[in-house]
Rosetta silent file (secondary structure, phi, psi, omega in degrees, C-alpha in Angstrom):
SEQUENCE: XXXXXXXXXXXXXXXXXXXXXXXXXXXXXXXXXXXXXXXXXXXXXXXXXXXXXXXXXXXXXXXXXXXXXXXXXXXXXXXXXXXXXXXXXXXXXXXXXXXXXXXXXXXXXXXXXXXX
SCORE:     score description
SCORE:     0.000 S_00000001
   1 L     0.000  133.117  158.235    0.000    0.000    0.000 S_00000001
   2 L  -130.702  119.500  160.947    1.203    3.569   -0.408 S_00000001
   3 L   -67.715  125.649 -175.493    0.266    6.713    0.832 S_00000001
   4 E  -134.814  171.856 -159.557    0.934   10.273   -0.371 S_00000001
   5 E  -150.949  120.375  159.410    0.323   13.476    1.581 S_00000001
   6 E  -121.201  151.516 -175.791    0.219   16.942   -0.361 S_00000001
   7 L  -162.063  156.593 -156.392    0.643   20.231    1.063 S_00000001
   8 L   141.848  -33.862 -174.759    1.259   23.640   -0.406 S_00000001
   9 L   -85.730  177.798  176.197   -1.768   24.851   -1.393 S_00000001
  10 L   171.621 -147.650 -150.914   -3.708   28.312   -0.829 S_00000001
  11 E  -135.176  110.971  174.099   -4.677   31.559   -2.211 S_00000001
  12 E  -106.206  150.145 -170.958   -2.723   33.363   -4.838 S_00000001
  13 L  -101.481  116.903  154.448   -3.085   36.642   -6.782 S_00000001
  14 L   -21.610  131.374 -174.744   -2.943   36.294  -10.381 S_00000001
  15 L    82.225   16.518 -146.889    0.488   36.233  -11.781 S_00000001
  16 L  -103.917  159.546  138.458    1.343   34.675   -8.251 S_00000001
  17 L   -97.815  145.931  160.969    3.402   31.367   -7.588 S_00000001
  18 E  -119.971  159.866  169.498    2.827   28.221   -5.297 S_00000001
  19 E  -140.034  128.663  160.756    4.673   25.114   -5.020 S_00000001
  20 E   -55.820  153.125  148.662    3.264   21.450   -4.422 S_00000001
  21 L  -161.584  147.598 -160.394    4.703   19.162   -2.684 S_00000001
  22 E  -140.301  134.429  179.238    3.803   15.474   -2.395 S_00000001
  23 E  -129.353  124.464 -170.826    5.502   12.768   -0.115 S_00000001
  24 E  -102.516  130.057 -172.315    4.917    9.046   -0.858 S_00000001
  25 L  -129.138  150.434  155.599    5.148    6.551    2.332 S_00000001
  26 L   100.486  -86.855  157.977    4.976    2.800    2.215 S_00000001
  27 L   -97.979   31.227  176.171    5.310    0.555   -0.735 S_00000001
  28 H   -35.464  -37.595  164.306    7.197    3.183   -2.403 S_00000001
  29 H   -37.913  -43.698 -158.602    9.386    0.883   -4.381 S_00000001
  30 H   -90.626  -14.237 -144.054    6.801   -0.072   -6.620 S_00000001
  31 E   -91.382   98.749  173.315    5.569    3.514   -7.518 S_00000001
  32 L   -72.472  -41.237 -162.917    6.825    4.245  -11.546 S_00000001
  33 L  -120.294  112.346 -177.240    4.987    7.691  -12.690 S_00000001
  34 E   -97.965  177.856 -173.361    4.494   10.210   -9.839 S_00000001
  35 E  -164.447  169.983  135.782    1.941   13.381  -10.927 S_00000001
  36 E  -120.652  143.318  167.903   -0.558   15.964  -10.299 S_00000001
  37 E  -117.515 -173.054  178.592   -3.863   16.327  -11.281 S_00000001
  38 E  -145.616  143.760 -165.321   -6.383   18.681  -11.021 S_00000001
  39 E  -144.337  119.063 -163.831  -10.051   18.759  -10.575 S_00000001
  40 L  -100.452 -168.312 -179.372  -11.749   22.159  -10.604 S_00000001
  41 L   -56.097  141.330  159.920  -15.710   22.913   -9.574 S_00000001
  42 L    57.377   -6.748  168.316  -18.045   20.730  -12.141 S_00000001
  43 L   -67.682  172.239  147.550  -15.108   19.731  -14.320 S_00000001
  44 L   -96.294  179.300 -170.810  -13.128   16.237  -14.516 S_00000001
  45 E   -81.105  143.809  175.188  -10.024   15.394  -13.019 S_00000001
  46 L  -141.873  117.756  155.664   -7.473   16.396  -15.538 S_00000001
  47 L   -15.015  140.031 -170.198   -3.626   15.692  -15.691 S_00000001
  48 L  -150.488  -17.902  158.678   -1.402   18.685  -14.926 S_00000001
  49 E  -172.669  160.781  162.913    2.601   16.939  -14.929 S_00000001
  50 E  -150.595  163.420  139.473    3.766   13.394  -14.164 S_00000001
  51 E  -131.084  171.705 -173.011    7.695   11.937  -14.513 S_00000001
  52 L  -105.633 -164.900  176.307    8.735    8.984  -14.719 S_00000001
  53 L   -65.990  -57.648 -144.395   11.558    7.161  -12.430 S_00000001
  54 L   -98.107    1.801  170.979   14.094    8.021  -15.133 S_00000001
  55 L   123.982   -4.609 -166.918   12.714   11.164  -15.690 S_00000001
  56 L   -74.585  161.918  161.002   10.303   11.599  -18.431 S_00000001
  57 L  -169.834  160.255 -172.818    7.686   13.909  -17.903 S_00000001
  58 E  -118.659  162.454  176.119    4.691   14.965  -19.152 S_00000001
  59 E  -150.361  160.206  163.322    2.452   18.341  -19.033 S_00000001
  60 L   -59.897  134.428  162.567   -0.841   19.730  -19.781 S_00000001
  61 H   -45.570  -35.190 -165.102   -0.892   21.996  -23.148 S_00000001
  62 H   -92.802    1.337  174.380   -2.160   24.725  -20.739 S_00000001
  63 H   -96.088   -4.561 -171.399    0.662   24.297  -17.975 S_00000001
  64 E  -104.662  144.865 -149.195    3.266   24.291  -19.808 S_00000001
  65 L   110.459  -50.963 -152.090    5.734   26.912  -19.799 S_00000001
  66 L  -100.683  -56.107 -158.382    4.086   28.093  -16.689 S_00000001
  67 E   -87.272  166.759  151.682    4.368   24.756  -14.331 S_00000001
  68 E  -146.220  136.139 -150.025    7.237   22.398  -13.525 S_00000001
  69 E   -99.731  154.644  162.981    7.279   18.862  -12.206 S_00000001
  70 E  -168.346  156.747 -143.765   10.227   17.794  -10.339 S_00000001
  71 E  -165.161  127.353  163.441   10.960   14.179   -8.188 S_00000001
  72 E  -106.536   73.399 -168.330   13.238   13.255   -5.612 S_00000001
  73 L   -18.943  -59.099  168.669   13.713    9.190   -6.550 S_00000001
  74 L   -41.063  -51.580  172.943   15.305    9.022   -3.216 S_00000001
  75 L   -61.895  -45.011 -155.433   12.914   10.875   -0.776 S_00000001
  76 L    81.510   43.762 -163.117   10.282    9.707   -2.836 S_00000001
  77 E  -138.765  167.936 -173.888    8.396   13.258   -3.197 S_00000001
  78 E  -159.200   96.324 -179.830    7.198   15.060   -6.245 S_00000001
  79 E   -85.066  155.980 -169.499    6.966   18.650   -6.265 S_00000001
  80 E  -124.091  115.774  167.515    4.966   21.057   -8.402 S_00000001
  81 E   -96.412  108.239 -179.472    6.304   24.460   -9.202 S_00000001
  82 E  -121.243  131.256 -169.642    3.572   26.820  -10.671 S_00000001
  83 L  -117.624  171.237  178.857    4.224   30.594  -11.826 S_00000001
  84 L    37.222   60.128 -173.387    2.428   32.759  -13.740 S_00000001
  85 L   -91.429  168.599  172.821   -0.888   31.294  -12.408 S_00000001
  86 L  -133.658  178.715  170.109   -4.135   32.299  -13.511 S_00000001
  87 H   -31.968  -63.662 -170.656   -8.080   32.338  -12.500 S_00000001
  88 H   -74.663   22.804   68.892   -8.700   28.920  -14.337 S_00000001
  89 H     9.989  -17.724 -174.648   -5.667   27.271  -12.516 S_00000001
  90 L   -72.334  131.619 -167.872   -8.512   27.186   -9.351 S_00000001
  91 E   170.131  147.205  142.453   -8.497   23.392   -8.808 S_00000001
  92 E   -68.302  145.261 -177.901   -8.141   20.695   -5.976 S_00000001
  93 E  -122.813  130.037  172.773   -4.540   19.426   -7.100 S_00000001
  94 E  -115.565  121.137  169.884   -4.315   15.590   -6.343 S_00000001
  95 E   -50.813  144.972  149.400   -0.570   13.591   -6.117 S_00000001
  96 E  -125.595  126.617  170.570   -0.597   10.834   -7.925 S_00000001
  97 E  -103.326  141.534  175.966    1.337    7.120   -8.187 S_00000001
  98 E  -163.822  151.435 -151.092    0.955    4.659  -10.366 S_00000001
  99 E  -143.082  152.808 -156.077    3.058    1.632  -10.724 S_00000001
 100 L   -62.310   -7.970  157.815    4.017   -0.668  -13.964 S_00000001
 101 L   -85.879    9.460  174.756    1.118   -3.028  -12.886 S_00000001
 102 L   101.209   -0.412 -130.838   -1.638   -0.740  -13.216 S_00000001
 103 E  -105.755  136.926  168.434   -2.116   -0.353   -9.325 S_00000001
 104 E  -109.477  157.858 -174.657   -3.038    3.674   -8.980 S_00000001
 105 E  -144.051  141.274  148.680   -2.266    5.725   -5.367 S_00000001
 106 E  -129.653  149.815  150.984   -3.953    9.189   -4.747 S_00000001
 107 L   -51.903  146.961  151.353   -3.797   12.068   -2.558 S_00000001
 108 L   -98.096   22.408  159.908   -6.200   13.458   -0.956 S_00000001
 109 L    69.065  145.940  176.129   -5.701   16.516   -2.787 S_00000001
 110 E  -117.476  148.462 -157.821   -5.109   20.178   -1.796 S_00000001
 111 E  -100.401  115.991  155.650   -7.255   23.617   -2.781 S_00000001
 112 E  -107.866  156.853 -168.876   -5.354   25.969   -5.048 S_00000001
 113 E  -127.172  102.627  147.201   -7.448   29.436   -5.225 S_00000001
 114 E  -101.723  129.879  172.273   -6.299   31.866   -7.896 S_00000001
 115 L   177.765  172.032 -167.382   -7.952   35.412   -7.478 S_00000001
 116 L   -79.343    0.000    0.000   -7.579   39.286   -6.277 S_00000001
């Protein structure tokens, strides 16, 4: 079983930055693609960065540029750097794990709030 715990979020002014940060406990070994997602009011959950153990990583067309993914193999944690945020950036952000058998891990997600 593994467990991740994110913390980081809050209430930002347009143009503002926050950083994620997600720490994975337990059967951490097994974890391949770490992430974030995002899930705003009445929307679906939508992908926002992942890497992989070696590094790969992926982004949203509308993050990118703006956000950056980053992983500490060792620690096991997977941080989210986001600049230049905007209004539509308002979203529960969830960690995610997922491991080369299909097996998924979530957060229980943190509130980011962009607005004056």
């Amino acid at each position: 079983q593994v467990e991740l715990v994110e913390s980081g979020g809050g209430l930002v002014q347009p143009g503002g930055s926050l950083r994620l940060s997600c720490a994975a406990s337990g059967s951490i070994f097994a974890i391949y693609n770490m992430g974030w997602y995002r899930q705003a009011p009445g929307k679906q959950r939508e992908l926002v960065a992942a890497m992989t153990t070696g590094g790969t990583t992926n982004y949203a067309d509308s993050v990118k540029d703006r956000f950056t993914i980053s992983r500490d193999n060792a620690k096991m944690t997977v941080s989210l750097q986001m600049d230049s945020l905007k209004p539509e950036d308002t979203a529960v952000y969830y960690c995610h794990g997922a491991t080369l058998t299909g097996a998924d891990y979530w957060g229980k997600g943190t509130l980011v709030t962009v607005s004056s």
